[in-house]
KEKE-3310 file (N, C-alpha, C; in steps of 0.2 Angstrom, whole numbers, plus 5000, padded with zeros to 4 digits):
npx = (5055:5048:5053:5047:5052:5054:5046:5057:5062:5072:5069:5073:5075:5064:5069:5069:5065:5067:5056:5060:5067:5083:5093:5090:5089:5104:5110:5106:5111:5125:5123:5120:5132:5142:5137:5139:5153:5156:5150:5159:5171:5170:5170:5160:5147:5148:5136:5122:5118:5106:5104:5101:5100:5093:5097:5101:5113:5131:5139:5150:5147:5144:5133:5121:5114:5097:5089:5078:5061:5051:5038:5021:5004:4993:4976:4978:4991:5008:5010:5022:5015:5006:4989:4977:4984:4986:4989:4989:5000:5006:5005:5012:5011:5018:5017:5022:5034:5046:5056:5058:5072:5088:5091:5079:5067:5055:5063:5069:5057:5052:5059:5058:5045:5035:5020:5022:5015:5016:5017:5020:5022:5035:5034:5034:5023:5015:5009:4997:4996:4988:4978:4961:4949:4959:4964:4953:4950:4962:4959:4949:4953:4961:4955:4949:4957:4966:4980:4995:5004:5013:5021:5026:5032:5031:5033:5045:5047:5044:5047:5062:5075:5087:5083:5084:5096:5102:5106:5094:5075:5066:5060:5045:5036:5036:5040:5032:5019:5016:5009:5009:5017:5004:4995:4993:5003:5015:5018:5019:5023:5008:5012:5020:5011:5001:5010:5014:4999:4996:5007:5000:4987:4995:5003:4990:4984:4993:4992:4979:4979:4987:4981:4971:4977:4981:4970:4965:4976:4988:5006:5014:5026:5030:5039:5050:5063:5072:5072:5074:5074:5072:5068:5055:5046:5040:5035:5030:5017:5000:4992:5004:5003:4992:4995:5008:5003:4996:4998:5001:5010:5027:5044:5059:5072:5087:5103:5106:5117:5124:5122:5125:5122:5123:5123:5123:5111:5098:5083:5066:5058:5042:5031:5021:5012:5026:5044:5056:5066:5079:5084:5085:5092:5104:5117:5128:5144:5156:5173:5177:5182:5190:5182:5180:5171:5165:5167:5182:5184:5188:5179:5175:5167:5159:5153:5152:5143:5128:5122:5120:5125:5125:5122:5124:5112:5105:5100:5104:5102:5102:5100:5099:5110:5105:5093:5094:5097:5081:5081:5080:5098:5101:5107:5098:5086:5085:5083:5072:5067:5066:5058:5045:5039:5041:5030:5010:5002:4991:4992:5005:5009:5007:5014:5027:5028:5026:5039:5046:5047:5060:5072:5066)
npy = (4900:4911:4926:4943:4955:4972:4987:4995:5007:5019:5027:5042:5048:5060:5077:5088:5107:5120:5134:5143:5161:5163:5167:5162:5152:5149:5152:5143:5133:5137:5135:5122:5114:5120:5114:5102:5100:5102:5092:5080:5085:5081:5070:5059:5051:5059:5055:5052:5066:5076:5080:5096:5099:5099:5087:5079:5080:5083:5101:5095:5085:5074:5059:5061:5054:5055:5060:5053:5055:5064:5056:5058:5053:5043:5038:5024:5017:5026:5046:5056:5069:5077:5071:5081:5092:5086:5089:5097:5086:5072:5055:5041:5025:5012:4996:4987:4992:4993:4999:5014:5022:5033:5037:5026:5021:5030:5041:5046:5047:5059:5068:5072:5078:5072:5064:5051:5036:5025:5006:4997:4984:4989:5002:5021:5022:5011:4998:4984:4972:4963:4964:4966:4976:4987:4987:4986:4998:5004:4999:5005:5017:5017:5011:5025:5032:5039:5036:5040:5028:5014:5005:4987:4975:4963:4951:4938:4926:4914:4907:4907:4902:4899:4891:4878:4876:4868:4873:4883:4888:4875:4870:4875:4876:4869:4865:4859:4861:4877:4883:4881:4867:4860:4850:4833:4824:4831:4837:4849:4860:4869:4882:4884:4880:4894:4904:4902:4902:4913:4921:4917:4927:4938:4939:4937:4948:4958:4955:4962:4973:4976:4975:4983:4995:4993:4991:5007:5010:5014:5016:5001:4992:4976:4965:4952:4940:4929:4914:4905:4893:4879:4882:4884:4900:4916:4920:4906:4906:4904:4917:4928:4922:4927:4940:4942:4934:4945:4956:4969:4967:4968:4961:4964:4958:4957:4958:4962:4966:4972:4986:4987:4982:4967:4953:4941:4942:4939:4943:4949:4961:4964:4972:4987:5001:5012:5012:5001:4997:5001:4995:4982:4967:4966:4959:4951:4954:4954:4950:4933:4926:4920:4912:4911:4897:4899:4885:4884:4879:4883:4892:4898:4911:4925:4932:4933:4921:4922:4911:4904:4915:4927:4945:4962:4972:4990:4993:4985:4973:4956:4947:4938:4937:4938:4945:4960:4959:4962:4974:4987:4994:5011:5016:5008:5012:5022:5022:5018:5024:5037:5029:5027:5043:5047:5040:5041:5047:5061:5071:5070:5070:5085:5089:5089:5097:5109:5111:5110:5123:5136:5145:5161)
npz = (4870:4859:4853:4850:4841:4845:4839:4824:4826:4834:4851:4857:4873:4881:4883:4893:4898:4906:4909:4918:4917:4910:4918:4931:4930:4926:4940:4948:4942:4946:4959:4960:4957:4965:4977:4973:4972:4985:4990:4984:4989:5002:5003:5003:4992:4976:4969:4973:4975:4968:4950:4943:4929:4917:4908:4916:4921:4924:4924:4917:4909:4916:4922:4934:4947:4952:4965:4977:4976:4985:4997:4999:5002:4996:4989:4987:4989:4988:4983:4973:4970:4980:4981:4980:4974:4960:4943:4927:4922:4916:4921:4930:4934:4943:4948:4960:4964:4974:4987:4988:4983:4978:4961:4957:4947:4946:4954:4941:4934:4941:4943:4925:4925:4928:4938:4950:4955:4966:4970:4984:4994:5001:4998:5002:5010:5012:5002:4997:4983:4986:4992:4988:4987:4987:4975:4967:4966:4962:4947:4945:4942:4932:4922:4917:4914:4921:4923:4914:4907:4911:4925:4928:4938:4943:4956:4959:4967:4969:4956:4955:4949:4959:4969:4966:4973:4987:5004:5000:5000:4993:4975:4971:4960:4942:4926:4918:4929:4928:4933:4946:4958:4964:4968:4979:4977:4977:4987:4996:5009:5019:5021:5007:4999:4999:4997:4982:4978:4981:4973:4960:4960:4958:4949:4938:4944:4938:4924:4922:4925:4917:4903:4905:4901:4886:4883:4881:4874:4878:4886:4892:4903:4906:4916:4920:4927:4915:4912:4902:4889:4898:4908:4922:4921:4926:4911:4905:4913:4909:4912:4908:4895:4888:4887:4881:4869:4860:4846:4849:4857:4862:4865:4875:4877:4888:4898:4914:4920:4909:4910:4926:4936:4946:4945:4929:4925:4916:4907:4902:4896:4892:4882:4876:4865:4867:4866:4868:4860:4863:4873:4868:4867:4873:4880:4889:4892:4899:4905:4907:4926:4939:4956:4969:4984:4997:5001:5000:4987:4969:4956:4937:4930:4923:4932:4949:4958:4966:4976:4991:4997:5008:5017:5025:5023:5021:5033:5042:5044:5039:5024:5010:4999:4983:4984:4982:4969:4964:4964:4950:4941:4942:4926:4918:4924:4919:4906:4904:4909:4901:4889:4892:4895:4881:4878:4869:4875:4880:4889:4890:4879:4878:4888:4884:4871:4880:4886:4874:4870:4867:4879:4889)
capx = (5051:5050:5053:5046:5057:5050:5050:5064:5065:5073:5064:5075:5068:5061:5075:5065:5068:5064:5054:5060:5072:5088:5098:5085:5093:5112:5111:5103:5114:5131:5122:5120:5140:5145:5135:5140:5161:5158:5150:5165:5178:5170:5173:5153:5147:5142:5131:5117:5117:5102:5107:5097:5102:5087:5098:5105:5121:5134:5142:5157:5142:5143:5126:5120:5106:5091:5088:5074:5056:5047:5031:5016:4999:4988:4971:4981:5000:5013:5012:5024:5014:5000:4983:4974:4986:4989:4985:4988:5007:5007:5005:5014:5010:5020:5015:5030:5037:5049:5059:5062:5079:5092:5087:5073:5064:5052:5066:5070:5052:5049:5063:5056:5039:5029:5018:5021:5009:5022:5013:5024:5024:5040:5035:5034:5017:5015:5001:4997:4990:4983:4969:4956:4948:4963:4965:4947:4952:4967:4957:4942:4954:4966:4950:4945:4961:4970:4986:4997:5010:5011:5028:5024:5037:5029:5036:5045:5053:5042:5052:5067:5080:5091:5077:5087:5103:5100:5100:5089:5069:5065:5054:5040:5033:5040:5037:5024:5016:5021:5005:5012:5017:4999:4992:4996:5008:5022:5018:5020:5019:5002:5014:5023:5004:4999:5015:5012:4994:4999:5012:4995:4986:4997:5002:4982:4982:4997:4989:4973:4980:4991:4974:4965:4982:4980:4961:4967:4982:4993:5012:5014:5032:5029:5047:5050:5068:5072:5075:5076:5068:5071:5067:5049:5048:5033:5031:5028:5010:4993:4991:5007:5003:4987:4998:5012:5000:4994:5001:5003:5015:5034:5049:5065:5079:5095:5106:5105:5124:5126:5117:5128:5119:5128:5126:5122:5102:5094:5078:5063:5052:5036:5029:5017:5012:5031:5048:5060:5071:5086:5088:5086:5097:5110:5121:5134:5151:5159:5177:5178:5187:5191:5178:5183:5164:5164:5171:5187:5184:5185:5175:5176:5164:5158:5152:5150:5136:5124:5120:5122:5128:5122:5124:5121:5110:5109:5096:5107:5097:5104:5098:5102:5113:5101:5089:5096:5094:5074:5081:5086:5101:5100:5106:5092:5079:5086:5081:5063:5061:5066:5052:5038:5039:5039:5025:5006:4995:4987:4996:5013:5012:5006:5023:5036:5026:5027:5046:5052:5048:5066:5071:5064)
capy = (4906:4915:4931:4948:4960:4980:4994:4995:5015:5020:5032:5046:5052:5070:5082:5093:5112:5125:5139:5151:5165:5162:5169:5159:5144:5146:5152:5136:5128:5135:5133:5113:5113:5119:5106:5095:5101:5102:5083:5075:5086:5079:5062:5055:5050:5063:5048:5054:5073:5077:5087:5101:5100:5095:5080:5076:5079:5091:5103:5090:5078:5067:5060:5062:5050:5059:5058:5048:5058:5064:5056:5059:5046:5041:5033:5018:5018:5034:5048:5061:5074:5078:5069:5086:5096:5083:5095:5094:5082:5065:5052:5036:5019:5008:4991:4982:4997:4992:5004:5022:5026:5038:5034:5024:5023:5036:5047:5049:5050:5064:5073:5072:5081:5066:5062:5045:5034:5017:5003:4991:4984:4992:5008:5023:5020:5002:4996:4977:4970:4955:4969:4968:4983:4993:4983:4987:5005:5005:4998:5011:5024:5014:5013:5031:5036:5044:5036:5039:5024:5008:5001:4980:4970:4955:4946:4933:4924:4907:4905:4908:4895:4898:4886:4872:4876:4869:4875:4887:4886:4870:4873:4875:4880:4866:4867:4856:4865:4885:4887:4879:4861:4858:4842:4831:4820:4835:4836:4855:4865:4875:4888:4886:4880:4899:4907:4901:4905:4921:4923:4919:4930:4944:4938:4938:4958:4963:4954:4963:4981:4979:4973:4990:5001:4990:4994:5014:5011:5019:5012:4997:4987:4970:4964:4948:4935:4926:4910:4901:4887:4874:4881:4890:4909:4919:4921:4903:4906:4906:4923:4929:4920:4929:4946:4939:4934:4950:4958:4975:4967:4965:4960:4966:4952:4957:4954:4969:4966:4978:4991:4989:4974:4964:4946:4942:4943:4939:4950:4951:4967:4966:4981:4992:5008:5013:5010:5000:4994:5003:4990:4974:4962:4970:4955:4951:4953:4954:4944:4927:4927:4915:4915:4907:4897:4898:4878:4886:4879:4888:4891:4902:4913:4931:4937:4930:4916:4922:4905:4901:4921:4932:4951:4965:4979:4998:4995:4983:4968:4951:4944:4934:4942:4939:4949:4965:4957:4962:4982:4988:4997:5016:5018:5004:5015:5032:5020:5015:5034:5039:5027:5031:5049:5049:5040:5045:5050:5067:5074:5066:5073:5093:5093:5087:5101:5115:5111:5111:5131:5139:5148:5165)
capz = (4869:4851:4856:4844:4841:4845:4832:4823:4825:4843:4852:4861:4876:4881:4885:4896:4896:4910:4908:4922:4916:4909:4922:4938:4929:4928:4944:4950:4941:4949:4965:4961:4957:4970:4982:4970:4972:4991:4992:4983:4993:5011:5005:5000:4983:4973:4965:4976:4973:4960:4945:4941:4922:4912:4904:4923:4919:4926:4918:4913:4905:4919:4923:4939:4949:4954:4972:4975:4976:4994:4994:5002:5005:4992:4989:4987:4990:4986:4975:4972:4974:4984:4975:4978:4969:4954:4939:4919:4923:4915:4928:4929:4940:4946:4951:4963:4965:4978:4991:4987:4985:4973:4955:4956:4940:4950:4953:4934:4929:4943:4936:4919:4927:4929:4943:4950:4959:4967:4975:4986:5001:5005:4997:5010:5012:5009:4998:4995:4978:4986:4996:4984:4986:4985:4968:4962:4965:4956:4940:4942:4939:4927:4916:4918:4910:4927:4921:4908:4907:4916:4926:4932:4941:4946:4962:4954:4971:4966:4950:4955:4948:4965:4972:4966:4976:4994:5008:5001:4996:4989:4971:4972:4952:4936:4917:4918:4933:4931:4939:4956:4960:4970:4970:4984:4976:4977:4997:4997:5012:5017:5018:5002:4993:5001:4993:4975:4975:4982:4967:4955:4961:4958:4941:4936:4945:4933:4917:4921:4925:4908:4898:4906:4898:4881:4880:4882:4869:4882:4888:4896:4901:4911:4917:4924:4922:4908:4914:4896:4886:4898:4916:4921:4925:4923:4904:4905:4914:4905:4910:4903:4888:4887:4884:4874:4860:4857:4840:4847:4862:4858:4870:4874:4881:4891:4903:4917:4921:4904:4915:4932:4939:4951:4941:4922:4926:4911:4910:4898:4895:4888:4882:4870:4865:4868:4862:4873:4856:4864:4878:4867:4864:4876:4882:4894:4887:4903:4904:4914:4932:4945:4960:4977:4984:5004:5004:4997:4980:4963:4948:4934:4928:4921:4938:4956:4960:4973:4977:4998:5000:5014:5018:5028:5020:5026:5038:5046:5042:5036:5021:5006:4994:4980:4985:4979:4963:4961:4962:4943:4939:4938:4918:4915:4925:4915:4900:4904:4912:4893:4884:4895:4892:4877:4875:4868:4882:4878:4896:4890:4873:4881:4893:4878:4869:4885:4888:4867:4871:4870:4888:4889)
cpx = (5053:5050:5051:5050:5052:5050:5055:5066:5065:5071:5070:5071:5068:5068:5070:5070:5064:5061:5057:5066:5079:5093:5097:5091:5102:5113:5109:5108:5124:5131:5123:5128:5143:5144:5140:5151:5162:5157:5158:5172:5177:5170:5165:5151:5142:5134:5123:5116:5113:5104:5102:5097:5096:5091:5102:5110:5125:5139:5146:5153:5143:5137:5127:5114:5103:5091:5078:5067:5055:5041:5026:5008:4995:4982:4974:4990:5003:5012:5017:5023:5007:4993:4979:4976:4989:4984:4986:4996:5006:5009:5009:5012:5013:5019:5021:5034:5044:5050:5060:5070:5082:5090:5086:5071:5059:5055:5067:5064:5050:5054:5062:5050:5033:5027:5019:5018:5014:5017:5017:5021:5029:5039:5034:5026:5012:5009:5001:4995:4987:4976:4966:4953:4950:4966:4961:4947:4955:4964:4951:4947:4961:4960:4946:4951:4967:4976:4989:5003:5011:5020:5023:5030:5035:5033:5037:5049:5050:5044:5058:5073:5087:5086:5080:5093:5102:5106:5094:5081:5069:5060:5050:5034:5039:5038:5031:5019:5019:5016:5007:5013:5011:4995:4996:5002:5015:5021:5021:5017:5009:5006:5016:5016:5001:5005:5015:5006:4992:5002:5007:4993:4988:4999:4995:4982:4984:4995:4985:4974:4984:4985:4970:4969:4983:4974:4961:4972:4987:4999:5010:5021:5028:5037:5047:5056:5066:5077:5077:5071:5065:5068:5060:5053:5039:5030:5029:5021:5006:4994:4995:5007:4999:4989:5001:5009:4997:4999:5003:5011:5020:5037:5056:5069:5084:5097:5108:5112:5126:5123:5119:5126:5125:5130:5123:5113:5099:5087:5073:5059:5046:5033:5025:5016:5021:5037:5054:5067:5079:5090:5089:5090:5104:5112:5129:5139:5156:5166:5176:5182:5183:5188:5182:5175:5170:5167:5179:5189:5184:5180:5178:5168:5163:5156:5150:5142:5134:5121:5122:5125:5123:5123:5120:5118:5111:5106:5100:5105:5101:5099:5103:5103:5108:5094:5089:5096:5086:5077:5084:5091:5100:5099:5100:5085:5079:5082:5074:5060:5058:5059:5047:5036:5038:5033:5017:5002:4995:4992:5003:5014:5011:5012:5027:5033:5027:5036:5049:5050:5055:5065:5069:5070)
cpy = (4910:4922:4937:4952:4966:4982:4995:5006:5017:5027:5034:5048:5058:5072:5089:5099:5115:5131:5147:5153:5162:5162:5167:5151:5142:5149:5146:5130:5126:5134:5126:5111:5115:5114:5100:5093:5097:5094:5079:5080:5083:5070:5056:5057:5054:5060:5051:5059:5074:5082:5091:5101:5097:5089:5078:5074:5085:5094:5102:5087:5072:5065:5058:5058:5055:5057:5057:5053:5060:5061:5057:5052:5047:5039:5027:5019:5026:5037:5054:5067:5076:5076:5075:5091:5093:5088:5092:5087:5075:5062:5043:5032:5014:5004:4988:4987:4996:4997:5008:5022:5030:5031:5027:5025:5029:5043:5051:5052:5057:5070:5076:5077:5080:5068:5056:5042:5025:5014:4997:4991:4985:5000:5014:5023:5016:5003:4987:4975:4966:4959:4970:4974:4989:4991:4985:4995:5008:5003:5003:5016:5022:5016:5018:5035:5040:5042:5035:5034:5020:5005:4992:4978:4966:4953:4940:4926:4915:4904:4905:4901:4892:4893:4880:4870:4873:4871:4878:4884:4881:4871:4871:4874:4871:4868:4864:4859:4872:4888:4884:4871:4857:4854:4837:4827:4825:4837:4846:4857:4869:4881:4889:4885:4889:4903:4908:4904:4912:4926:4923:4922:4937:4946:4939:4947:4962:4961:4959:4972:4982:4979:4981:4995:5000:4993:5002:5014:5015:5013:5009:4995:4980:4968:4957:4944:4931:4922:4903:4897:4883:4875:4886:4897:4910:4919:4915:4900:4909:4915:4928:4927:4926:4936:4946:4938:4938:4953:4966:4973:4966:4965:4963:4962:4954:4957:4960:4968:4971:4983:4992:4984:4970:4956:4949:4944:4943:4941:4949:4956:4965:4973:4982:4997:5012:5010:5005:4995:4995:5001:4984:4969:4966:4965:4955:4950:4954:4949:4938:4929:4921:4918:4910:4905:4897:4892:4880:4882:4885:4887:4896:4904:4920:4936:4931:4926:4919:4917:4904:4909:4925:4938:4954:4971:4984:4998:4992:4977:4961:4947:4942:4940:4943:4945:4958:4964:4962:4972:4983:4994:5005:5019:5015:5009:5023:5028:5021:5020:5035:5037:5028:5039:5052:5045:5045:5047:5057:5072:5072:5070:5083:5095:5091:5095:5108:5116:5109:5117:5131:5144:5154:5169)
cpz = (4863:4855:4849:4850:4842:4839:4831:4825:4833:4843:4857:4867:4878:4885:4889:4899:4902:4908:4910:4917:4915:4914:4929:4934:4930:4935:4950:4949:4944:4957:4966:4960:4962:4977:4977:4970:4980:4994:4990:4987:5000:5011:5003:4994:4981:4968:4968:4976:4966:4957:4944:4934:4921:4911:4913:4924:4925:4921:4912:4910:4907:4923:4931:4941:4953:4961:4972:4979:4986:4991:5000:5002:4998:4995:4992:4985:4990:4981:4979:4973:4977:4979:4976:4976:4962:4949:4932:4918:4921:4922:4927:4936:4940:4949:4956:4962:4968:4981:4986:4987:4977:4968:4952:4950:4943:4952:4947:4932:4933:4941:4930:4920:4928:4937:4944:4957:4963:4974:4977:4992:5006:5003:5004:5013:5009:5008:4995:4988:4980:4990:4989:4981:4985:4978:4965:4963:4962:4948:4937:4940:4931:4921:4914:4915:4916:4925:4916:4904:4914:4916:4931:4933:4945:4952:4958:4959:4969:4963:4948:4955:4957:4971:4972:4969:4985:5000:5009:5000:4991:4982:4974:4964:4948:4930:4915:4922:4935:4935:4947:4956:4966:4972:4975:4982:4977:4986:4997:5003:5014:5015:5011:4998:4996:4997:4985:4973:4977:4975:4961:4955:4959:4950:4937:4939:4939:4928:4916:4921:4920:4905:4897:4900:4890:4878:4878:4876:4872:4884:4893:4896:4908:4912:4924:4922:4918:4911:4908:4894:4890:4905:4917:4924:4921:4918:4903:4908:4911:4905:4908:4896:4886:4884:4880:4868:4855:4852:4841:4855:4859:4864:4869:4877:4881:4897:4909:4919:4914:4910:4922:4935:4946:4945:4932:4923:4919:4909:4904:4902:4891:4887:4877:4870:4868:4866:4868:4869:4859:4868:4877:4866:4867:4884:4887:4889:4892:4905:4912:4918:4936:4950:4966:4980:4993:5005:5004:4990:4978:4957:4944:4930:4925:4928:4943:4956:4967:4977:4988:4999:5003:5014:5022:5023:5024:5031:5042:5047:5038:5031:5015:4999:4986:4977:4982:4972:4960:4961:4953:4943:4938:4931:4917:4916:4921:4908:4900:4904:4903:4888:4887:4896:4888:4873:4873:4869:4879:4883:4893:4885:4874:4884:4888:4873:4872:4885:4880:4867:4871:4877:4884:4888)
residu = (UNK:UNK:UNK:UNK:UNK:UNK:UNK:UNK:UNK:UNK:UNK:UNK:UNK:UNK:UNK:UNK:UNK:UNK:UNK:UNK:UNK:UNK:UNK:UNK:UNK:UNK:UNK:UNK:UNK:UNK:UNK:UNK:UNK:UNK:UNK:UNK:UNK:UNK:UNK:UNK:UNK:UNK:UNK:UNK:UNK:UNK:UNK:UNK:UNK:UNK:UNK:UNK:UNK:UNK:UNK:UNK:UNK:UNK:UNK:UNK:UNK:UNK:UNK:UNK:UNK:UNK:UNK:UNK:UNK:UNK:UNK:UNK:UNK:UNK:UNK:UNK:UNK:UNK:UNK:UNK:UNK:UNK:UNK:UNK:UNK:UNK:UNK:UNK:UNK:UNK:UNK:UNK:UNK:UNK:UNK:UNK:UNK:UNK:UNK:UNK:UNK:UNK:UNK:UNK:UNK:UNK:UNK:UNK:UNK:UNK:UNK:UNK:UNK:UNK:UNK:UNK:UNK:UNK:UNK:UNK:UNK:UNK:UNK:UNK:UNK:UNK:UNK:UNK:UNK:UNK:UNK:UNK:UNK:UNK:UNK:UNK:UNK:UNK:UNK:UNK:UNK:UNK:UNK:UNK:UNK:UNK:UNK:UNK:UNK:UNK:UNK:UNK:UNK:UNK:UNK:UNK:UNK:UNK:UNK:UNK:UNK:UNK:UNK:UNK:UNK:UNK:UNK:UNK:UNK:UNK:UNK:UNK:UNK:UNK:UNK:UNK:UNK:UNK:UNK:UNK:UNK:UNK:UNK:UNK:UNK:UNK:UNK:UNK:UNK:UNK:UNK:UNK:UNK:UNK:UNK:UNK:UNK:UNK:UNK:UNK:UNK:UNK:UNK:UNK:UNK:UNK:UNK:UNK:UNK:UNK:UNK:UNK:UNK:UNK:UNK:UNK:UNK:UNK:UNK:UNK:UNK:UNK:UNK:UNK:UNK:UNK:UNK:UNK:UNK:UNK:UNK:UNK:UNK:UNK:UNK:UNK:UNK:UNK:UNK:UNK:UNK:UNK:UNK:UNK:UNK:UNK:UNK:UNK:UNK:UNK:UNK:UNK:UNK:UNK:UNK:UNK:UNK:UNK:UNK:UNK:UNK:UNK:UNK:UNK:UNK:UNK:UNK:UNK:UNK:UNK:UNK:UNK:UNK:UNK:UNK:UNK:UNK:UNK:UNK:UNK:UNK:UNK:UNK:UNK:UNK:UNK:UNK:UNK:UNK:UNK:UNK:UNK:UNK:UNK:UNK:UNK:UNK:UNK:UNK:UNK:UNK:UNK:UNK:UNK:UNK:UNK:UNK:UNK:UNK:UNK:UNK:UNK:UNK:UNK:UNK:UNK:UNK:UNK:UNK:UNK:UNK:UNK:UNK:UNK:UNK:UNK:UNK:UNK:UNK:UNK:UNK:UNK:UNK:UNK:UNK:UNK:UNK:UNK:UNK:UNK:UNK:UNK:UNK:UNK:UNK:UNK:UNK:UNK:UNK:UNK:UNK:UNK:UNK:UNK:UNK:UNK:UNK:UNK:UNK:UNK)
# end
């Protein structure tokens, strides 16, 4: 895959400034120090406690994850804040939102002042893309202008190279067939032929809900692994081509282990109308170590294979270590917040303009 570079000139993001009273703010703010002393004296991670500081720091300049929105019920999925009091607040949507938790890209951008709309089917008021009609609701207002910056995170478990490991999932998808191995000769499952044309489906939703945010000239990112030359992944479907060849789209390629990750994950962004140069080409440099597999061999590598590993999450829940994978890194989502903020929706450029007032 030829990849295009973005705009060479990095876009900062909005440094957002409070209005109230000088002396409403530092009292806010030693109020949030001191939660913030009392959390790390009782022994739980100050990691979770939101900063009140415009830049989400604390006093010292250490940054702080935003604790993850309340949401309320939408039309269709979660918003942030109640759909009958959204008013002049740039609005953001998020396709594959996944579970709420401490900083979510949703976190970051409701801190910044946004409104944001998250459609999962883990979100706290599940929303499907394969319901139709809650599909063609999302596009009557996409193309009415209702939002101002678009997040996609495609479901990528179809193309997942961990496919080739067994006992897991057998492929299903090749490079010859990214649209699904489905002719009888490859003997697929109904289920797994219902899985793939599932996985199209959704891929065709997010082409069609970036095209509407293209036709507006407003930010878009698409975000699916980068699985290389030789193995499929999404970007290797028609309907990601259909994006890719556009001349206003450009890519960003790295490896979300820079960003806290668990493994190397190698990552592309798509993107326009926005700047996302300041996370491209930002590679694992992590040093090699010796791993131990379950047989009690070793190998050596940069970071632990999730290959055959299991875990308990918080719910208490067994599933494959992997899965944690599709969440991104909080630095990376403080990143993304950044370029979607600053981009040039009419509502987006009004609050960067409200909040460059000095305080009162």
């Amino acid at each position: 895959m030829v990849l295009k570079s973005g705009p060479g000139a990095a876009s900062s993001g909005v440094r957002l400034r409070s209005r109230t009273p000088k002396r409403n703010v530092e009292a806010r703010r030693e109020k949030r120090i001191r939660e913030y002393k009392s959390t790390s004296e009782s022994g739980s991670s100050p990691r979770n406690k939101e900063s009140s500081s415009p830049s989400g720091s604390t006093s010292s300049g250490e940054a702080l994850i935003p604790a993850a929105p309340k949401w309320f019920r939408h039309t269709y999925g979660a918003t942030s804040v109640p759909t009958a009091n959204w008013d002049a607040r740039p609005r953001a949507l998020l396709l594959f939102a996944g579970r709420s938790r401490d900083g979510d890209l949703a976190s970051y951008l409701v801190r910044s002042g946004w409104i944001v709309v998250a459609i999962d089917t883990q979100a706290e008021y599940p929303a499907d893309m394969l319901d139709d009609n809650m599909f063609d609701k999302i596009m009557k207002d996409v193309k009415e202008g209702a939002f101002d910056a678009l997040g996609v995170a495609t479901p990528c478990e179809t193309f997942s190279p961990l496919r080739e490991n067994p006992p897991g999932p057998r492929p299903v998808r090749s490079m010859e067939h990214p649209l699904g191995m489905l002719s009888e000769e490859f003997n697929l499952t109904q289920s797994e032929i219902k899985q793939v044309k599932e996985g199209n489906s959704l891929i065709g939703a997010s082409q069609e809900a970036i095209e509407g945010f293209l036709d507006l000239k407003l930010p878009f990112w698409w975000e699916n692994p980068d699985h290389g030359d030789d193995k499929v992944d999404m970007w290797k479907t028609p309907m990601a081509a259909d994006i890719l060849r556009r001349d206003e789209v450009h890519l960003a390629a790295l490896d979300q282990c820079v960003f806290g990750a668990e493994t190397t994950k190698p990552t592309i962004f798509a993107y326009a109308n926005m700047n996302l140069s300041t996370i491209d080409d930002k590679r694992c440099s992590h040093e090699v170590r010796e791993f131990k597999r379950a047989d009690g061999t070793t190998y050596r590598a940069r970071h632990e294979s999730l290959v055959g590993r299991w875990r308990t999450n918080e719910r208490g829940e067994r599933e494959r270590a992997s899965k944690a994978l599709g969440e991104y890194p909080p630095p990376l989502n403080a990143k993304l917040a950044s370029a979607m903020v600053a981009g040039p929706s009419t509502r987006a450029a009004k609050l960067r303009e409200l909040h460059s007032d000095p305080l009162l």
